[in-house]
N, C-alpha and C positions, 0 to 999 in steps of 0.2 A: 750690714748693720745700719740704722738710722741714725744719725749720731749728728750734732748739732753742728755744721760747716760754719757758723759767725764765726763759733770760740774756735773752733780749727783753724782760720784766716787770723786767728790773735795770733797763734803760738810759734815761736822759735823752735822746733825740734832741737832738742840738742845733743849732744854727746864730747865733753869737751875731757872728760878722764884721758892721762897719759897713757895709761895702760889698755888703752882701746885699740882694736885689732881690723884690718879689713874686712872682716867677717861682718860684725859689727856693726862698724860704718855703714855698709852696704844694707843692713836690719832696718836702723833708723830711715834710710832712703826708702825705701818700700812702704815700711810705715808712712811716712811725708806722705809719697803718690796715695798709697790707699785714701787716708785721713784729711788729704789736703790742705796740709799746714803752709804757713807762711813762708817759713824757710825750715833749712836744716842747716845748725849751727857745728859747724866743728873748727879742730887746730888745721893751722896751714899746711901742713902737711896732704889734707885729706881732698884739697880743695880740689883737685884733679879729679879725683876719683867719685867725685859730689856733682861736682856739676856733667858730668860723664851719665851718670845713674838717673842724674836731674833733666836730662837734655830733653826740651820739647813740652815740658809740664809750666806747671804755673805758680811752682813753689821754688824759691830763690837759693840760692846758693850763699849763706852767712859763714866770714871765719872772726877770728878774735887777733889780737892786732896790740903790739904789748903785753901781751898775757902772760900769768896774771896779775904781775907785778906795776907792770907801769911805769917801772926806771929804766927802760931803755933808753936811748938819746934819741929824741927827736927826726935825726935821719933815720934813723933804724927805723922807727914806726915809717914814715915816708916810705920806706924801701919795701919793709915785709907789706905793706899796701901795693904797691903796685907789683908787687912780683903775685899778689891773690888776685888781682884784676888781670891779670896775664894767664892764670891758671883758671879762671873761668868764676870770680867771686863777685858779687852783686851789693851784697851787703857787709859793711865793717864795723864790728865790734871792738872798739879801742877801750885799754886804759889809760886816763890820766896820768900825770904825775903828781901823786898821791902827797910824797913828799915837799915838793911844791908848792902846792895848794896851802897844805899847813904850814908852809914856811911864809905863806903872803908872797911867794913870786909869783906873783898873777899873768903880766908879762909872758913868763916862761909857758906856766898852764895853757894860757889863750893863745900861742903861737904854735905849742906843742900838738893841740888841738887841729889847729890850721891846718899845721900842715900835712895832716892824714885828710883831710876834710880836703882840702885842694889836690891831693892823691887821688882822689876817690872820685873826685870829678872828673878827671881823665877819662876814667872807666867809667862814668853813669852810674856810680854806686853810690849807695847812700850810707852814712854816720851816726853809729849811735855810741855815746861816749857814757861809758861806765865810771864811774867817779867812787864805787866804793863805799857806800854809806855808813856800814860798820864800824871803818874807821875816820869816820867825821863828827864834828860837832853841825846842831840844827845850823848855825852861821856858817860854816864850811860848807855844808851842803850846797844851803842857798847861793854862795859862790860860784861853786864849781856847776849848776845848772846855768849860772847866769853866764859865763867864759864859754860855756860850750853854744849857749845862743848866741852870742856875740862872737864866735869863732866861726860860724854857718851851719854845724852841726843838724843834722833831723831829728835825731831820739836824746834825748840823756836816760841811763838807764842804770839801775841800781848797786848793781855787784855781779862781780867775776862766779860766785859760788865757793870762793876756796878761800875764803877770808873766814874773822869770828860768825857773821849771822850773814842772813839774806837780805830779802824784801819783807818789808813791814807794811802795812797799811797806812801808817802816820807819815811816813816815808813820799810812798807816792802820789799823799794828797797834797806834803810839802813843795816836792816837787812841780807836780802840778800848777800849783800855786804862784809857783816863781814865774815858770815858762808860757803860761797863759794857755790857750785853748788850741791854740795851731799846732805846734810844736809836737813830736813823740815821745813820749814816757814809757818806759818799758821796763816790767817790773818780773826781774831774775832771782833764783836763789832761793831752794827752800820751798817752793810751789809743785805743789805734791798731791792738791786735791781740785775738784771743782770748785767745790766751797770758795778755797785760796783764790781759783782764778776769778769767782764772783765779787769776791769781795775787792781785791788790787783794778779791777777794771771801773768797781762801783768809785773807786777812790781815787781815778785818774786816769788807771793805766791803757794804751792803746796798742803794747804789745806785751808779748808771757814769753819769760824765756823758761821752759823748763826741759826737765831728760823724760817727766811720765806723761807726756802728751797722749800718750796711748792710754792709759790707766782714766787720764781726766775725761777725755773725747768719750770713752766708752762710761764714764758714769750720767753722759746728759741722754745718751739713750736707756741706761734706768733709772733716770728723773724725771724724763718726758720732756727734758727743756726742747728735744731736738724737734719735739711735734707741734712745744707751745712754742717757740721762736722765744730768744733768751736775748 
C-alpha cells in the first residue's frame, strides 16, 4: 500500500485499554513495522514484550507513566520510569499531578515533573507530560505547559484518553503558543480520522497519539496525500 510515511513518523500507535491481551499487543507491533509509526505506545506491563517485537526497527518503544491518574507520589513515577528503561522503553508518557496544578502547588508540579525527566535521562529517553486538558481551565493549561518546559520536559501533550474529552484544536494551538516553536506538542485523545490529524498538526501538533493509526495511514493513500506529499 502507498500510504503517506511523514503522517506515519507523527503517530503514537497506541493501545493503552486494560483489557488488552498479548495477542493484541503483538497486532499493534506489526502494524508499527509495517506502517512505520513513531512508536507504539502501551502500559508498563507490555514494555518487554514491545521492544522484543520492536528490536532492530526504527519505531520506539513508548509506555505511560502515572497513568491515568497522575496521583501517584512522585517516587513512584521515578521508579515505574526507570524500571520501563530497564525493560527496554525509549519514550515516557507521564501524568502530572493534576490536582496539584489546580491547587497552585507549582513547586510540587515542577519537581514532580523533574523527576521522571531526570529518570528518563539515565536511559536516553525522552518526556512527554500529559497535563489533561479536559480538566483545566485555558490559565491551568498554560501553566502546566510552562512547569513542564521549565522541568526539561520534550513533548507536553494533551490527555491520557480516559478523562471527559480529548484533543481539540484550540487546545494545541494554545499549547503551542505557550512552548514556542522547539519544544513537542502531542496531541492525544479522540483522533480517529485523517482530517483530525490534519487539522491538530495544522494547529501545532508534532506528534498524534492515536489506537486507529491504521485506519488514518490507509485513508492518505485514498486521498492521494501519500503521492502529493502532505
Amino acid at each position: 500500500m502507498n500510504f503517506d510515511r511523514t503522517i506515519a513518523r507523527l503517530i503514537d500507535h497506541t493501545i493503552l485499554k486494560p483489557e488488552a491481551v498479548r495477542s493484541e499487543v503483538k497486532t499493534v507491533c506489526a502494524e508499527a513495522l509495517q506502517y512505520e509509526f513513531a512508536s507504539v505506545c502501551v502500559n508498563a506491563c507490555w514494555v518487554p514484550l514491545v521492544a522484543s517485537e520492536l528490536r532492530g526497527s526504527a519505531v520506539k518503544v513508548c509506555t505511560v507513566v502515572g497513568f491515568p491518574l497522575g496521583a501517584t507520589s512522585t517516587a513512584a513515577k521515578a521508579s515505574e520510569t526507570l524500571a520501563a528503561l530497564a525493560d527496554g522503553a525509549q519514550e515516557i508518557d507521564m501524568v502530572i499531578n493534576i490536582g496539584a496544578l489546580r491547587g497552585a502547588e507549582n513547586a510540587l508540579v515542577e519537581s514532580d515533573i523533574r523527576a521522571v525527566v531526570e529518570a528518563a535521562r539515565k536511559g536516553g529517553a525522552i518526556v512527554k507530560v500529559i497535563i489533561e486538558t479536559a480538566l483545566l481551565t485555558d490559565v491551568e493549561k498554560v501553566l502546566a505547559c510552562q512547569l513542564a518546559q521549565a522541568a526539561g520536559a520534550d513533548f507536553v501533550k494533551t490527555s491520557t484518553g480516559f478523562s471527559k474529552s480529548g484533543a481539540t484544536v484550540q487546545d494545541i494551538a494554545l499549547m503551542r503558543r505557550t512552548v514556542g516553536p522547539v519544544m513537542g506538542v502531542k496531541a492525544s485523545g479522540g483522533i480517529r480520522t485523517l482530517d483530525d490529524v490534519k487539522a491538530m498538526v495544522a494547529a501545532g501538533a508534532t506528534r498524534i497519539g492515536a489506537s486507529a493509526g491504521v485506519r488514518i495511514l490507509e485513508a492518505t493513500a485514498d486521498s492521494g496525500t501519500a503521492s502529493a506529499g502532505y
